[in-house]
C-alpha positions, 0 to 999 in steps of 0.5 A: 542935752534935749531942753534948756532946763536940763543944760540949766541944771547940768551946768548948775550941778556942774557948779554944785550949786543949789537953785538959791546959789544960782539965783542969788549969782544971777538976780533971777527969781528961784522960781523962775529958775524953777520953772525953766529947769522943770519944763513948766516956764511959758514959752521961750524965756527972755534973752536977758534972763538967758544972759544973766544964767549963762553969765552966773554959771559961766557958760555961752548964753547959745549952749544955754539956750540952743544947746549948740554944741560948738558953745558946751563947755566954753566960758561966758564972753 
């Protein structure tokens, strides 16, 4: 998957869970998370907002964020 908002929303969808689900598992905004699977979040997001999705959907922070493939599929540490 290309962008970080399209491995957010596989690994979401993955979890059958709404953008409130998420948001209330991770304790960001669903605006934020809005923003970051639609392409339209300024910039990067913050390391910590990475960490608290990847923590909530259960996936490596790196896949998250980098889409590497060694890290797809493996549980958050």
């Amino acid at each position: 998957m290309g962008t970080i908002g399209e491995r957010l929303r596989q690994a979401r969808m993955r979890r059958v869970w709404t953008q409130e689900n998420l948001a209330r598992a991770s304790g960001i905004p669903i605006v934020t998370i809005s923003r970051i699977e639609n392409g339209h979040h300024e910039g990067q997001p913050r390391q910590s907002t990475i960490r608290k999705l990847a923590g909530a959907l259960g996936v490596e922070a790196a896949w998250l964020l980098l889409g590497e493939e060694a890290a797809e599929g493996k549980a958050a540490a």
